[in-house]
Phi, psi and omega in degrees: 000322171289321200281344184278324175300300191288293218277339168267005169266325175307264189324332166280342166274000179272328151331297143341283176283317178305290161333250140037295177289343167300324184289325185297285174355262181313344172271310173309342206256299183310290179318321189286327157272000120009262182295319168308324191271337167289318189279338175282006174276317210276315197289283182335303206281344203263320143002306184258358180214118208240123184293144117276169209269006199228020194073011194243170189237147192317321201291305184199124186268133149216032165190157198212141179248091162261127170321115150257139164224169206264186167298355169243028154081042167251148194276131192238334176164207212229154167241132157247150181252128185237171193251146196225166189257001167244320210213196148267096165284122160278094203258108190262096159241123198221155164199168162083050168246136154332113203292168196135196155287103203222146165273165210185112199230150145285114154271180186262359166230170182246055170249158185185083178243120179291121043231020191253294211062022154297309194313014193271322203079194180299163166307137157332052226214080187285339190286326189077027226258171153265173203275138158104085179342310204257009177260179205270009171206064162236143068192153156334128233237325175295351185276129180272141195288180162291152168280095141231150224252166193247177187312321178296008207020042186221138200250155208191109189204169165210094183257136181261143177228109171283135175090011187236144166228153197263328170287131188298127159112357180277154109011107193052066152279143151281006190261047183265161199301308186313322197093195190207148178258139102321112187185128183272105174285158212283333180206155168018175151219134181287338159105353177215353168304117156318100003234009177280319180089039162055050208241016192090196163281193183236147176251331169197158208218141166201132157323114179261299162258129141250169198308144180278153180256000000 
């Protein structure tokens, strides 16, 4: 009778421990697949969403940080662009520009090279519209109130551009194969001069989209 009593307490403890170890299994086995179902989420999300170098993403752009720099490539601030439910918002924090007055376009190419900024090209204008709040078949979609920077040279601004989006394949987008510009002029813009708005050279410039290759 003892040795059979010790031989059923040895199986119920073998028992035991196998339970014990099934129950370890399945908890390693659930953490484990777990962990397996975070990185393929992790994988899927790094897939469906591809940074650009301008911060935006292959899907959907709705907001842009653009670098402005002067005619000696120094950096003056920042222009940021939000994607808007009519537009765009242009949020301008810049300094150390000259007080005045200045015209201030979207260009048509996504170029902004100093100290000229020609490579910006022409205005923004997909509409075919003429230049100039104030001309009668106007107005560029690329045109901008005037910029003014005060005696400290430093701008703190929020401007909305209606009819225009950051999403790429929309109607009027800035996201275009050329790209697109910023760019600050040397004086006023009169709002109705062909096709520029008399407004001068340009002093400062940032890439908003650049061209796709």
């Amino acid at each position: 009778m003892m040795f059979r009593r010790g031989k059923l307490a040895l199986l119920s403890g073998a028992v035991l421990f196998m339970v014990a170890c099934d129950e370890e299994v399945t908890e390693l086995e659930e953490s484990g697949q777990e962990e397996v179902a975070e990185d393929a989420t992790d994988d899927e999300t790094d897939e469906d969403t591809t940074i650009l170098e301008d911060g935006g993403t292959d899907e959907e752009v709705t907001a842009l940080d653009v670098d402005m720099v002067n005619s000696d490539s120094t950096y003056v601030g920042s222009a940021v662009f939000d994607e808007g439910e009519d537009g765009v918002t242009l949020t301008l924090n810049l300094e150390g520009l000259p007080a005045g007055e200045y015209g201030m376009h979207i260009h048509e190419a996504g170029m902004a090279t100093p100290p000229t900024f020609e490579d910006a090209e022409g205005h923004f204008n997909p509409t075919d519209a003429d230049h100039g709040f104030d001309a009668e078949d106007g107005h560029h979609l690329g045109d901008l109130p005037n910029l003014v920077v005060p005696e400290n040279g430093i701008v703190s601004e929020t401007i909305e551009i209606p009819g225009v989006t950051l999403l790429p394949g929309e109607d009027n987008t800035l996201a275009t194969e050329e790209g697109t510009a910023l760019i600050i002029h040397t004086e006023p813009d009169d709002y109705e001069t062909q096709p520029t708005g008399d407004a001068g050279e340009r002093m400062v410039g940032g890439v908003i989209f650049a061209p796709q290759e």
